[in-house]
N, CA, C and O atoms as a GROMACS GRO file, in nm:
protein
  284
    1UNK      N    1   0.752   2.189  -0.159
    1UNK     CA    2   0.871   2.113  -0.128
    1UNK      C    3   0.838   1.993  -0.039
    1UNK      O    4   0.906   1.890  -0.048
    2UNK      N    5   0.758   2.000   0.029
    2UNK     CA    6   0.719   1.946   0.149
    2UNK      C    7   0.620   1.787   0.058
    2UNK      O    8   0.629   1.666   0.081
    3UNK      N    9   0.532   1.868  -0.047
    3UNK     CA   10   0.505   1.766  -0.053
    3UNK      C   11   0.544   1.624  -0.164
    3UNK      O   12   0.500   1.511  -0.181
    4UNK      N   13   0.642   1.700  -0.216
    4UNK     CA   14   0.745   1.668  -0.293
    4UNK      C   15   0.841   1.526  -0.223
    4UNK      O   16   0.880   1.419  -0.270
    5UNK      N   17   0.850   1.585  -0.108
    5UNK     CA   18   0.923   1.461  -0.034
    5UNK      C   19   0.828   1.345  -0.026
    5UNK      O   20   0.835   1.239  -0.089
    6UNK      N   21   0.722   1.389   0.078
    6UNK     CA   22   0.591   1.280   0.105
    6UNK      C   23   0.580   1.206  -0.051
    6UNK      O   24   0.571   1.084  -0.054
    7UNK      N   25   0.581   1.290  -0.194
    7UNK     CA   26   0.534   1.178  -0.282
    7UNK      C   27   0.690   1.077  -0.284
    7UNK      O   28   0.684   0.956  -0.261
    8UNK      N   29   0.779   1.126  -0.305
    8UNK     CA   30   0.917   1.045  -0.311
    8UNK      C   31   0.909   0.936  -0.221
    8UNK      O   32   0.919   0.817  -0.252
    9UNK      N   33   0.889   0.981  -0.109
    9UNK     CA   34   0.874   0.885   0.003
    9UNK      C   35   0.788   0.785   0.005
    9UNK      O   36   0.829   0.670   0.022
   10UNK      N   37   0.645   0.816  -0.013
   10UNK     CA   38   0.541   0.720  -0.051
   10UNK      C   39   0.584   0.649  -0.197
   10UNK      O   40   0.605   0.528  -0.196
   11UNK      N   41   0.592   0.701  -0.287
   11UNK     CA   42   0.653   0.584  -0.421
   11UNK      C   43   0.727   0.477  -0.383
   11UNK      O   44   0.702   0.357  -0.392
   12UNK      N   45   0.857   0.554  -0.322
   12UNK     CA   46   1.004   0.441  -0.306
   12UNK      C   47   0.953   0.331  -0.194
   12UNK      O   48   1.014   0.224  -0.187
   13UNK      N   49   0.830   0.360  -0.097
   13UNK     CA   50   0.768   0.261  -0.058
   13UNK      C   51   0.655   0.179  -0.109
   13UNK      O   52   0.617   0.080  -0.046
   14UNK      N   53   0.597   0.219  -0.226
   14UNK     CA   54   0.563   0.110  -0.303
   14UNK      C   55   0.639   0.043  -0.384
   14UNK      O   56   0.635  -0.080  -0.389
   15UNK      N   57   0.715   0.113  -0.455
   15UNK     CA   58   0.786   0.018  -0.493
   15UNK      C   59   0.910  -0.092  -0.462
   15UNK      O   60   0.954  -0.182  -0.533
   16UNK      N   61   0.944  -0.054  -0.344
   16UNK     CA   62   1.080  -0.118  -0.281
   16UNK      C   63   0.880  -0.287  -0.180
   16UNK      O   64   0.885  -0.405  -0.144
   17UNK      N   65   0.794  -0.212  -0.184
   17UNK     CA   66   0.701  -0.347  -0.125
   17UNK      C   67   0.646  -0.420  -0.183
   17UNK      O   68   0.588  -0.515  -0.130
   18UNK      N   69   0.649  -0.393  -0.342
   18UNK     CA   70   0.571  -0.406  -0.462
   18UNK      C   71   0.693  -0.547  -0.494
   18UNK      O   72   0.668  -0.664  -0.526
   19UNK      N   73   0.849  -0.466  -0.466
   19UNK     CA   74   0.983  -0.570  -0.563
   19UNK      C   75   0.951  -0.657  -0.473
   19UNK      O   76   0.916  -0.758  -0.536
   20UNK      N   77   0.940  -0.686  -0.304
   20UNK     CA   78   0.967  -0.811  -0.240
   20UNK      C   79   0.879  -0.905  -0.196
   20UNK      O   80   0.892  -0.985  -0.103
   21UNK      N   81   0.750  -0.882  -0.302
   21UNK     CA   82   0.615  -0.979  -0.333
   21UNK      C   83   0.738  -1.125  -0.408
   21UNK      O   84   0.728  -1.237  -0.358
   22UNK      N   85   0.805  -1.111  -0.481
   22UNK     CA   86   0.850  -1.187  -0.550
   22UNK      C   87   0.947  -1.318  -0.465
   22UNK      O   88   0.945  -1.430  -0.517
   23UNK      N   89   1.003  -1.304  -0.379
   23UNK     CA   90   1.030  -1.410  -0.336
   23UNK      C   91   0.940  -1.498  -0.231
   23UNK      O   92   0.968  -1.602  -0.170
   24UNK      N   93   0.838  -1.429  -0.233
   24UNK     CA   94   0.719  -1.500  -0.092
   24UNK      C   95   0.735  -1.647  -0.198
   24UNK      O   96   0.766  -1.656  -0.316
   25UNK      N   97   0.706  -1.728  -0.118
   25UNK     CA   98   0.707  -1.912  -0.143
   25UNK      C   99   0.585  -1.957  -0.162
   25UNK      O  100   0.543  -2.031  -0.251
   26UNK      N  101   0.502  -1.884  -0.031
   26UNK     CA  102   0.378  -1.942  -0.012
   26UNK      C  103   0.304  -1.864   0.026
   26UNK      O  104   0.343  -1.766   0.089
   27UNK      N  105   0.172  -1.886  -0.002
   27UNK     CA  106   0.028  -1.789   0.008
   27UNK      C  107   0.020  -1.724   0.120
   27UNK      O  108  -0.037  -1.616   0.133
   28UNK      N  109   0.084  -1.795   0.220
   28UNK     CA  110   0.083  -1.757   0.427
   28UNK      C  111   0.119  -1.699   0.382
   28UNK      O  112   0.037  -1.622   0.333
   29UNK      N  113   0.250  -1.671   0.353
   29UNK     CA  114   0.371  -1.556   0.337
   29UNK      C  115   0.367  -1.422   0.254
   29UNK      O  116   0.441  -1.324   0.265
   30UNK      N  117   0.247  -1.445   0.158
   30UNK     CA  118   0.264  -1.330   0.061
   30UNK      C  119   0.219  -1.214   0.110
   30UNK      O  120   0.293  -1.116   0.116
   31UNK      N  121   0.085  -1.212   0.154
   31UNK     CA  122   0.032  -1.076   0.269
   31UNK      C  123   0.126  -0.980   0.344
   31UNK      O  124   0.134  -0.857   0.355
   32UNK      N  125   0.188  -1.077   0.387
   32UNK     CA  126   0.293  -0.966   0.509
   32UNK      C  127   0.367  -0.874   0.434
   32UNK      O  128   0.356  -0.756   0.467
   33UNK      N  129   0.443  -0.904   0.333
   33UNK     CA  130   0.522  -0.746   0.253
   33UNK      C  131   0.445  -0.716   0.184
   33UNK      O  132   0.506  -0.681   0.083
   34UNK      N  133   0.304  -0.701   0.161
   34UNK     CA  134   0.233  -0.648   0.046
   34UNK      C  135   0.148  -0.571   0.136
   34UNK      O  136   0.058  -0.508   0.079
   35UNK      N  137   0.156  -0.561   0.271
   35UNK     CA  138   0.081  -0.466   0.327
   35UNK      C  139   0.140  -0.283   0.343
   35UNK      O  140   0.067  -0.184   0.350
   36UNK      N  141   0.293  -0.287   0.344
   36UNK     CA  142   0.340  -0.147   0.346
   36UNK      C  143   0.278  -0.046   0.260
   36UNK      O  144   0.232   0.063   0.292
   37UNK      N  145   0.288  -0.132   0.087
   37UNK     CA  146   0.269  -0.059   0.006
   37UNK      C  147   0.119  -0.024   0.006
   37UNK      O  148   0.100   0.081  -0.055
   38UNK      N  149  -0.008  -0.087   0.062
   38UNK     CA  150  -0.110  -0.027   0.084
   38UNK      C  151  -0.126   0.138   0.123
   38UNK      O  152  -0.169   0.215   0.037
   39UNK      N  153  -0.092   0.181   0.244
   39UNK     CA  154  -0.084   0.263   0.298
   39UNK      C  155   0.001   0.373   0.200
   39UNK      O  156  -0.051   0.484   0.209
   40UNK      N  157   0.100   0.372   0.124
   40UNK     CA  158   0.189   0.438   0.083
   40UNK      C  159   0.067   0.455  -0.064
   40UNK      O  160   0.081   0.567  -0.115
   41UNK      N  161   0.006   0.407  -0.103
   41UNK     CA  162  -0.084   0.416  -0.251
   41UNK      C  163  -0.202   0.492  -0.195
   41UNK      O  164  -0.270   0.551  -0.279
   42UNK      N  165  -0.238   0.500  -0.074
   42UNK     CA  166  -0.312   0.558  -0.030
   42UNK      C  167  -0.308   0.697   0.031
   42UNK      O  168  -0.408   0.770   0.031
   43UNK      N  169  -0.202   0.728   0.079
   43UNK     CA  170  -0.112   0.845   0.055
   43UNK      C  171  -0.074   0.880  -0.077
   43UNK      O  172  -0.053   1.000  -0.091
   44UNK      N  173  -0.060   0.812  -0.174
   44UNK     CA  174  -0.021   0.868  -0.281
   44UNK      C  175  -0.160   0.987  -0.337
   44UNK      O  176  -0.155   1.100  -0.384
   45UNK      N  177  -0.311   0.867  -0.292
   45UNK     CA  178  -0.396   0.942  -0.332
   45UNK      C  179  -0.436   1.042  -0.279
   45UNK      O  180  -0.506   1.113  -0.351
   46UNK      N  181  -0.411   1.090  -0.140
   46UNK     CA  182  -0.443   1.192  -0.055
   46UNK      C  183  -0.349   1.275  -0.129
   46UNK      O  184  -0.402   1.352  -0.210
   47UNK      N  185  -0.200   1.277  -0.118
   47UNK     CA  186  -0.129   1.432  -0.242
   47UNK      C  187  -0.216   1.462  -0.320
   47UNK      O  188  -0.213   1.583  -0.344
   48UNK      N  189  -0.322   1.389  -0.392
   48UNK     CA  190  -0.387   1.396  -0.530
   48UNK      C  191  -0.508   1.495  -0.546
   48UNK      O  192  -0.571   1.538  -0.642
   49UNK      N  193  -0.515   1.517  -0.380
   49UNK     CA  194  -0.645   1.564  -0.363
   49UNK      C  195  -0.774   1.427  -0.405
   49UNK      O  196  -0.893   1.447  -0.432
   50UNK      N  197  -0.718   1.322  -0.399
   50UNK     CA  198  -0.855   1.230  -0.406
   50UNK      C  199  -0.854   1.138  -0.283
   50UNK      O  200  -0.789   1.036  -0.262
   51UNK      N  201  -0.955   1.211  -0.198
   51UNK     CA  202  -1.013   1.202  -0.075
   51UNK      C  203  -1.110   1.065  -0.078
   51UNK      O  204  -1.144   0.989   0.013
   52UNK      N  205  -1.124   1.064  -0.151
   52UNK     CA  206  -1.259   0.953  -0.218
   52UNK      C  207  -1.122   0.798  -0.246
   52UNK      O  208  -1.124   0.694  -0.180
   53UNK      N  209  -1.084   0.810  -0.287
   53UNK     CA  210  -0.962   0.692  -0.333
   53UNK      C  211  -0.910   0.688  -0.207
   53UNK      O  212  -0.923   0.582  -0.147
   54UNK      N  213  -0.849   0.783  -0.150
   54UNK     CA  214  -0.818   0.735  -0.001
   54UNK      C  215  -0.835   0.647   0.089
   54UNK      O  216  -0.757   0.574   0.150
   55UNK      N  217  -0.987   0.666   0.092
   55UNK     CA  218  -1.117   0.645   0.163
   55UNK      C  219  -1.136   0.512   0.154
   55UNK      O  220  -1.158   0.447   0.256
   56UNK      N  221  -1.129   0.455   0.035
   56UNK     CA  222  -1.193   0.325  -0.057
   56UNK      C  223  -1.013   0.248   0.001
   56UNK      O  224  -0.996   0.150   0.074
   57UNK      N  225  -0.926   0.320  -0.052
   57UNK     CA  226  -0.781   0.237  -0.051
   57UNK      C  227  -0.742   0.203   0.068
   57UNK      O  228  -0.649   0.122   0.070
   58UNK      N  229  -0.793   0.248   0.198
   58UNK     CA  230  -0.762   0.212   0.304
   58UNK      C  231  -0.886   0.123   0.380
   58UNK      O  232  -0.842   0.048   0.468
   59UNK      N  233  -0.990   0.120   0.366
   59UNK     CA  234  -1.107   0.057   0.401
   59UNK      C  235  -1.103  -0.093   0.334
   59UNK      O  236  -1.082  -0.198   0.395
   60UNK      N  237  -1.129  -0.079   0.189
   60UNK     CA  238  -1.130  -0.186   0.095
   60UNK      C  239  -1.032  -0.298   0.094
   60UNK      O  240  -1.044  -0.421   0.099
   61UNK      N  241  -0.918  -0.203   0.085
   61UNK     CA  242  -0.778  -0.300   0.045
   61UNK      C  243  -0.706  -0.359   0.192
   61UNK      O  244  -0.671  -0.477   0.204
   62UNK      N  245  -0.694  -0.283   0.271
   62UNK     CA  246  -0.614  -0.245   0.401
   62UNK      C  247  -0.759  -0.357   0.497
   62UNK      O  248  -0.749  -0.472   0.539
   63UNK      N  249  -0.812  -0.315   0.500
   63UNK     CA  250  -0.942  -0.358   0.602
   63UNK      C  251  -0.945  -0.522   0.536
   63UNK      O  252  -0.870  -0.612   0.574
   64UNK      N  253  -1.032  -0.531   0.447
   64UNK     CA  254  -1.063  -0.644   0.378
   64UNK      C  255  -1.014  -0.725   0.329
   64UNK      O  256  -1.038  -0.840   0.365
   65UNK      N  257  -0.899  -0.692   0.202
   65UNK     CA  258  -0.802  -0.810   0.140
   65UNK      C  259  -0.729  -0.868   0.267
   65UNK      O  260  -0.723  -0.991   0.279
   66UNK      N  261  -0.686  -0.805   0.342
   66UNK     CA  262  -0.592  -0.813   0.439
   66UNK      C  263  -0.679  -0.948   0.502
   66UNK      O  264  -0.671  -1.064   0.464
   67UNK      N  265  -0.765  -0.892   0.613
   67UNK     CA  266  -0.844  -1.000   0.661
   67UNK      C  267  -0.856  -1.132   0.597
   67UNK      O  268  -0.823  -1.241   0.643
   68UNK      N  269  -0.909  -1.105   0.484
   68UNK     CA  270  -0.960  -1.243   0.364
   68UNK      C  271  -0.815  -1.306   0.366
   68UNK      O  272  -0.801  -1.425   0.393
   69UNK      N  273  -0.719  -1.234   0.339
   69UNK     CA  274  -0.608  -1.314   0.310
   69UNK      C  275  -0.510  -1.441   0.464
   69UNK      O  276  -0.435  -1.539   0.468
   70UNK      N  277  -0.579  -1.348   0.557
   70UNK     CA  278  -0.517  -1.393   0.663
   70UNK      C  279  -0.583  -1.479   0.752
   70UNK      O  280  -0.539  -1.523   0.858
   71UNK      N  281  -0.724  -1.504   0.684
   71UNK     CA  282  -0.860  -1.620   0.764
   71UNK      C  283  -0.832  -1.734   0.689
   71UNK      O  284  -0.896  -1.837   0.707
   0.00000   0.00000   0.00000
């Protein structure tokens, strides 16, 4: 039950961060709502038992795009 919620919860936060990529204007701007849904896809993969995707989705994406996008 428990983890039933956590996936509900993690989805409806990718996708409610995923819909409000669409009005960003400009490149400054696009990063900032596209960072929630990181974390929430990365949780998605921990329910999954994939420890390994976790690992990569929070290091890779979270660590790096982030940075690159914001230098």
């Amino acid at each position: 039950m428990l983890e039933t919620l956590f996936f509900y919860a993690f989805a409806a936060m990718t996708l409610l961060g995923r819909c409000s990529l669409s009005p960003c204007a400009t490149p400054s701007t696009a990063p900032s709502p596209s960072l929630p849904p990181w974390p929430a896809v990365a949780g998605l993969f921990l329910l999954q038992r994939a420890e390994f995707l976790f690992a990569v989705q929070i290091v890779l994406y979270i660590g790096g795009i982030m940075v690159l996008f914001l230098s």
